[in-house]
MARTI-305500 format. One line per field, with one value per residue (C-alpha): residue in one letter; x, y, z. Coordinates in nm, 4 decimals, decimal comma. Layout:
rest = (A:...)
x = (X:...)
y = (Y:...)
z = (Z:...)
END
This chain:
rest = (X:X:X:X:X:X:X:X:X:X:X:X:X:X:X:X:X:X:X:X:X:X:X:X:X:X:X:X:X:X:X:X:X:X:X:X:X:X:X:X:X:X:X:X:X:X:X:X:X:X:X:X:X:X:X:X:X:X:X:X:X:X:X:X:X:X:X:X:X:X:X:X:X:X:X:X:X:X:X:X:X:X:X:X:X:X:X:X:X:X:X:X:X:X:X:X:X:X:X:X:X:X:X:X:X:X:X:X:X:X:X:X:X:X:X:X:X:X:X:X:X:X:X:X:X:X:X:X:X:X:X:X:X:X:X:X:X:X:X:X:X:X:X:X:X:X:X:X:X:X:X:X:X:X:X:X:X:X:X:X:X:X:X:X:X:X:X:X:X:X:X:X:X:X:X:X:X:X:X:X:X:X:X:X:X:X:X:X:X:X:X:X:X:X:X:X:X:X:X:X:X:X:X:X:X:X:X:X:X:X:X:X:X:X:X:X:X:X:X:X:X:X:X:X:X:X:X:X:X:X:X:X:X:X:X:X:X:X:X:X:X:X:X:X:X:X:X:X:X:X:X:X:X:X:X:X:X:X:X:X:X:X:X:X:X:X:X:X:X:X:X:X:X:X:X:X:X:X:X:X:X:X:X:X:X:X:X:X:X:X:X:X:X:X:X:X:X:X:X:X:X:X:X:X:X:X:X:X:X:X:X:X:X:X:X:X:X:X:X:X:X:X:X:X:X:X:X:X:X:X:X:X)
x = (2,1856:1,9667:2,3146:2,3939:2,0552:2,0072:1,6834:1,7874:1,6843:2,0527:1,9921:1,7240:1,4640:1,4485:1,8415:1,9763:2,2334:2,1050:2,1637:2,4888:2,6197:2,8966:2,8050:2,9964:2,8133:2,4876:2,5889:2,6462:2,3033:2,1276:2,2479:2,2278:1,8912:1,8430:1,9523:1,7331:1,4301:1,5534:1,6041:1,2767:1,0905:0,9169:0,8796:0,6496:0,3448:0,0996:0,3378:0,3843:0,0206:-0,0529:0,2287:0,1594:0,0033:0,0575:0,2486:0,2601:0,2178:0,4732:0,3994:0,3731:0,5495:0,4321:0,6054:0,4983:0,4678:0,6836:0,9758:0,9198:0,9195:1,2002:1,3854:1,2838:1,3797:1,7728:1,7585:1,9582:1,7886:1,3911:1,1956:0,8679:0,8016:0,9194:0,8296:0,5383:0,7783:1,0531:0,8409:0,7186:1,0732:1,1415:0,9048:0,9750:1,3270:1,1731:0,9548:1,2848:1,4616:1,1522:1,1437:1,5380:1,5223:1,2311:1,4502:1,7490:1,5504:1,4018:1,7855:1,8462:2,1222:2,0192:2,2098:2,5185:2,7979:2,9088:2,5399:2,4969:2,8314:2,7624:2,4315:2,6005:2,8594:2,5807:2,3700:2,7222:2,7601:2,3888:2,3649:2,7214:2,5934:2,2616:2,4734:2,6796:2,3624:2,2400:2,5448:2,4970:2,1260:2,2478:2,5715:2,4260:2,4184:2,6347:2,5953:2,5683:2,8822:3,1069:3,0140:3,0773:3,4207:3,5037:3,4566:3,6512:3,9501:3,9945:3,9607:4,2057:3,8708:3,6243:3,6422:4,0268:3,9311:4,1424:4,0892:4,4607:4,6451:4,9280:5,2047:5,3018:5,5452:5,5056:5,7745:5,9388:6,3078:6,6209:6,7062:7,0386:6,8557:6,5798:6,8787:7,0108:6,6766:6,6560:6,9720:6,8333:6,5337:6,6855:6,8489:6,5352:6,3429:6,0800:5,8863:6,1165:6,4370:6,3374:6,2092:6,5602:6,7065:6,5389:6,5450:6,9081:6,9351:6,6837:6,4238:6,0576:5,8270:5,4179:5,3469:5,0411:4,8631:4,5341:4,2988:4,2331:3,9620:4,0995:3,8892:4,0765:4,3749:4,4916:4,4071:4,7552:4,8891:4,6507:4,7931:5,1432:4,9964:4,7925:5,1116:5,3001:5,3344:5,2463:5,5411:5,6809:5,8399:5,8185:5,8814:5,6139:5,6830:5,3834:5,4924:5,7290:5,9878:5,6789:5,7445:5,5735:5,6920:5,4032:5,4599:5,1777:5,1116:4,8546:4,5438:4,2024:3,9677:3,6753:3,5176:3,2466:3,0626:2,9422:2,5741:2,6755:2,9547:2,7443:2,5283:2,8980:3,0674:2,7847:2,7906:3,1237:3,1654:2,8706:3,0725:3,3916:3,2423:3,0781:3,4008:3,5918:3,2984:3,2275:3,6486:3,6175:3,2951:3,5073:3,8070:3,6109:3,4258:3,7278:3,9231:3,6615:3,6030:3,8302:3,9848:4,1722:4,4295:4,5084:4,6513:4,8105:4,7007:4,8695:5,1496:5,4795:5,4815:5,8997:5,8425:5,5476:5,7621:6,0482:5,8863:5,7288:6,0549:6,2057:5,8769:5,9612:6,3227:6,2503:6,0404:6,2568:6,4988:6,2786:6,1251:6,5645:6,6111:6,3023:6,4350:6,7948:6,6645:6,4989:6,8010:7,0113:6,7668:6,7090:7,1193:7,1177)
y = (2,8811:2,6602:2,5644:2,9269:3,0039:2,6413:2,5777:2,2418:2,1830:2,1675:2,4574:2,4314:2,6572:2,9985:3,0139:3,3192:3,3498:3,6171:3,8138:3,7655:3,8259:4,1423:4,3848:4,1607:3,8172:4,0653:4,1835:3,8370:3,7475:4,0187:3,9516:3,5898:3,6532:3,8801:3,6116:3,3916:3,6592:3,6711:3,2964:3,1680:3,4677:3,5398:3,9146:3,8062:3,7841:3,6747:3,4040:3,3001:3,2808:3,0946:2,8011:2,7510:2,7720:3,0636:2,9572:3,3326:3,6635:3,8888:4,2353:4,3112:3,9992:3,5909:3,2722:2,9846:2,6207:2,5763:2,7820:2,5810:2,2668:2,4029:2,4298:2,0843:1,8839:2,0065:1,9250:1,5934:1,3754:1,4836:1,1329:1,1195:1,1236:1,4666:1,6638:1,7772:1,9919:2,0529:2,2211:2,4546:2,5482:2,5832:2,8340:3,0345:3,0656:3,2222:3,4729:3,5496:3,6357:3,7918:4,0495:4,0731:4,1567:4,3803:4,6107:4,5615:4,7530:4,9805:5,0650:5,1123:4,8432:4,7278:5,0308:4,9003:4,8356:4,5651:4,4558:4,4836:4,3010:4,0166:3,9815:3,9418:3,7030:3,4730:3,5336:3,4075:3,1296:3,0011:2,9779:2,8408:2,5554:2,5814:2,4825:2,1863:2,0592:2,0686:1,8545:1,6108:1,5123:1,3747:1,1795:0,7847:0,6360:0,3143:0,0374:-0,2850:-0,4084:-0,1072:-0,1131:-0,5277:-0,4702:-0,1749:-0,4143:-0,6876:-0,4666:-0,3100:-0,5522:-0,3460:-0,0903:-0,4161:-0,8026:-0,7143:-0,3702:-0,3320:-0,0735:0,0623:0,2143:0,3869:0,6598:0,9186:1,1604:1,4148:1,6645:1,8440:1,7689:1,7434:1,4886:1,4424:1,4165:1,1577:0,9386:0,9431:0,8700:0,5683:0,4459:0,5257:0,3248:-0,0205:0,0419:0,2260:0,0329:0,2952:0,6616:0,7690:0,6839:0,8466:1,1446:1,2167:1,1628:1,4070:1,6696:1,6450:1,7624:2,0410:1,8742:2,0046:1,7808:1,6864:1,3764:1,2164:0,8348:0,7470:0,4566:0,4880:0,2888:0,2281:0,4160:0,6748:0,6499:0,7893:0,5156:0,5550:0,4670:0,1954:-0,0560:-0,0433:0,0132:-0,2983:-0,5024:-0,3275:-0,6383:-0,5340:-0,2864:-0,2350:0,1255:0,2896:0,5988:0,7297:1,0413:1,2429:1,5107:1,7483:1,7268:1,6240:1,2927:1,1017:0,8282:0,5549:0,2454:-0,0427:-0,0332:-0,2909:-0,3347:-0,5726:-0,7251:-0,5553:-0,6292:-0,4878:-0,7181:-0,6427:-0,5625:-0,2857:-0,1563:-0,1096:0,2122:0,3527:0,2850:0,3775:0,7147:0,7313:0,6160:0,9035:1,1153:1,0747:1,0099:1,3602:1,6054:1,4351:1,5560:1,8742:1,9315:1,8526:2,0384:2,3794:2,3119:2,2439:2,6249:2,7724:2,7007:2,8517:3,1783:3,4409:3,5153:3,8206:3,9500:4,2983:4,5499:4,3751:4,0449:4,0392:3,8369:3,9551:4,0178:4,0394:3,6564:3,5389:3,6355:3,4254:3,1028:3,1736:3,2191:2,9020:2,6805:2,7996:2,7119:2,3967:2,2814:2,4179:2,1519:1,9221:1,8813:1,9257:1,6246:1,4378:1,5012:1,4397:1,1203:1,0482:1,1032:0,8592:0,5861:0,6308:0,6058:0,3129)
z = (0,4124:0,6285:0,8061:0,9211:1,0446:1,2121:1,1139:1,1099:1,4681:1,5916:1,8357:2,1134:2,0780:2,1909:2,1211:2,2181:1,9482:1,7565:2,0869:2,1125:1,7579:1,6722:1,3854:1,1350:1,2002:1,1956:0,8212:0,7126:0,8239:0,6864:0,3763:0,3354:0,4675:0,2192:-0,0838:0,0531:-0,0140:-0,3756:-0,4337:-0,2843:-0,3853:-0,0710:-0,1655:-0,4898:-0,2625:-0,5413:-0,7314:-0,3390:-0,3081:-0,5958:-0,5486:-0,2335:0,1345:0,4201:0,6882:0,8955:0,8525:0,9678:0,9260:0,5347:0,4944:0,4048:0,5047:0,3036:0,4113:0,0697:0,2599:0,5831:0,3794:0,2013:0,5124:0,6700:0,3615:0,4361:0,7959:0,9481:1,1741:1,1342:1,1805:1,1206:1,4871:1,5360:1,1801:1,3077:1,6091:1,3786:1,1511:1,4230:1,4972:1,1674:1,1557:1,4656:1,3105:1,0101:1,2045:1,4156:1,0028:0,8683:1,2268:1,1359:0,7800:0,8056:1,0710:0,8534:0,5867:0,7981:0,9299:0,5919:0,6066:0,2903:0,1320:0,3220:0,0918:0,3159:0,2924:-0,0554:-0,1194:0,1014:-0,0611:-0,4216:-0,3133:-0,1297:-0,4706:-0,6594:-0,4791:-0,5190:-0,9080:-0,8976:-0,6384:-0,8717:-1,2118:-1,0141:-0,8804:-1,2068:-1,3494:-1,0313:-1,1403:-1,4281:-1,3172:-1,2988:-0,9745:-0,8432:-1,0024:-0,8335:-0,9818:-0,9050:-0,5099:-0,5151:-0,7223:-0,4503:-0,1582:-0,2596:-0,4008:-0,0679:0,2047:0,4446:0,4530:0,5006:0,5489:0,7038:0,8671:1,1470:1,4870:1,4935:1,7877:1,7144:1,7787:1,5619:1,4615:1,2199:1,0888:0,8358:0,7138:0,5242:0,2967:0,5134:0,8290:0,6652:0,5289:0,9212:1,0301:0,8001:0,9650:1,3130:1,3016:1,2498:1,5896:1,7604:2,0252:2,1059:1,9276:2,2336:2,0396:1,7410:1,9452:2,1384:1,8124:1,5950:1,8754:1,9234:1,5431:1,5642:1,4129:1,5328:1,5437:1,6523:1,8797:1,8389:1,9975:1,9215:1,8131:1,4217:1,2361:0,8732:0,7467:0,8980:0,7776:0,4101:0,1830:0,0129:0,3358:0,4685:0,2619:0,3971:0,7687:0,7517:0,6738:0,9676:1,2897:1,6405:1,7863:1,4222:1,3833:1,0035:0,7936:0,5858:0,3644:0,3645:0,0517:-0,0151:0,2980:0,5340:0,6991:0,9627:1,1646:1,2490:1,5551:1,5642:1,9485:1,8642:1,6563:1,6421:1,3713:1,3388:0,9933:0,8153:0,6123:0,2249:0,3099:0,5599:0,3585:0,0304:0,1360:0,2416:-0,0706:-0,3100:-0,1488:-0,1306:-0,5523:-0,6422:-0,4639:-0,6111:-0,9346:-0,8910:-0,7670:-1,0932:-1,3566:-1,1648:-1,1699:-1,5580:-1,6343:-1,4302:-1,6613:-1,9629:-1,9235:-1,7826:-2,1111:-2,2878:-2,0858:-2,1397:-1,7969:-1,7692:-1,4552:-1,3937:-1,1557:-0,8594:-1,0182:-1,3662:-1,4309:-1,4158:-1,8488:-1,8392:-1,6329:-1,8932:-2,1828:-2,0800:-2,0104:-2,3604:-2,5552:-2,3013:-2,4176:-2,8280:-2,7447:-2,6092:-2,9080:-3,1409:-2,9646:-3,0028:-3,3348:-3,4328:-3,2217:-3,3491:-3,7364:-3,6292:-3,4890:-3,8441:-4,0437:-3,8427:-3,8820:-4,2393:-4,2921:-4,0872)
END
């Protein structure tokens, strides 16, 4: 919630943002403000007390140096230098909530259904960000090997990174107009060409140039990108009937060696290594919950019951195929 509030330092001090919010932004950060109370305990005074050091008093209330340190340890960009400053911003921020929250109550606008609401959702979405976290602690980090194998399968991304310019089409179409565009492009000499041409069949499309590190570029489609020559012209399909059309203007070496690369890819790994056993822990405890959907959300039952008898059908089919199968071989 640090991010909402920026006590990371991104704002100057004395921003006047909390000035110029509406009534809805003003619920939202009542109530997040509100969570934060409940998840860092700053309205347990004594247990407060005894963990930790006083920061300021505001009114009835306590801010801890454990909530300012709190804060600080989820900022970007704090050097040692400058921690002594951010951490007096960090708490002038918190004064600025505490002064916020204790009118809230006083407004009663902790009674607010929109309040209260917001306040269970941000209280939701902590423990589940709690429980990942949880699962991330104990995922291993990169090993050595993995971030020296990663290198040196994708040179495109390192010792042959390239800095691409290039020209773009994007669009949606037809598999008749994609098999003319096929044929078009061994005749076109510019994105011009190809532009004229898919306009003059109704084709919409998005025109894009730019300078693209590889990095930038879809990994999928790197590989056939980096073999593209200078002025070269290519379809791309980019799913379903999405297409793009991609010219080389021209492109430079600029590699990035294996001891400045390994920091990237070992965050990089972790983190790809973490979304696929957070994605597997989710469908591991989602097949074991028992989800229900009802009123506007329930599937269509007449719907559900067909697919059900088509699935029996189909492996009725099957298994008779499978011993059909069986009784052929045996004769042979």
């Amino acid at each position: 919630m640090a991010h909402f509030f920026t006590l990371a330092g991104t704002e100057k001090p004395g921003s006047e943002c909390w000035n110029n919010m509406n009534i809805h932004t003003f619920l939202v950060f009542t109530a997040l403000l509100l969570a934060l109370a409940l998840t860092t305990g700053c309205g347990k005074k004594e247990d407060a007390k005894a963990a930790t050091q006083v920061a300021a008093r505001v009114n009835a209330d306590e801010i801890t140096v454990h909530q300012v340190n709190y804060v600080l340890a989820r900022s970007q960009n704090v050097t040692p230098e400058v921690a002594a400053q951010a951490k007096r911003d960090i708490l002038d921020r918190l004064i600025d909530q505490h002064l916020a929250r204790q009118k809230a109550i006083e407004n009663k606008l902790d009674r607010s259904p929109n309040v209260m609401q917001a306040i269970e959702a941000a209280k939701s979405e902590i423990l589940a960000r709690a429980y990942l976290e949880q699962i991330a602690v104990a995922i291993p980090k990169t090993a050595p090997w993995e971030t020296q194998k990663y290198y040196k399968e994708h040179p495109e991304l390192f010792a042959q990174r390239r800095l691409f310019d290039l020209e773009e089409l994007a669009f949606v179409a037809k598999g008749d107009v994609v098999k003319g565009l096929h044929e078009r492009l061994s005749r076109a000499h510019s994105m011009q060409d190809i532009a004229d041409w898919l306009q003059s069949r109704g084709v919409k499309f998005v025109a894009n140039r730019g300078v693209r590190a590889a990095e930038q570029i879809p990994l999928e489609l790197l590989p056939k990108v980096q073999a593209m020559k200078e002025g070269q012209i290519q379809l791309f399909e980019a799913g379903g009937e999405r297409f793009q059309v991609i010219r080389v203007v021209a492109y430079k070496a600029e590699p990035v060696d294996e001891q400045t690369a390994t920091p990237r890819i070992q965050q990089f790994l972790f983190n790809r290594r973490s979304s696929e056993v957070m994605a597997k822990e989710m469908k591991r405890i989602k097949e074991q919950a028992k989800i229900e959907f009802v009123g506007e959300f329930a599937p269509d039952a007449a719907a559900e019951a067909k697919a059900k008898a088509e699935a029996e059908a189909n492996a009725r089919a099957l298994d008779k195929a499978k011993s059909k199968t069986g009784v052929e071989t045996q004769a042979k």
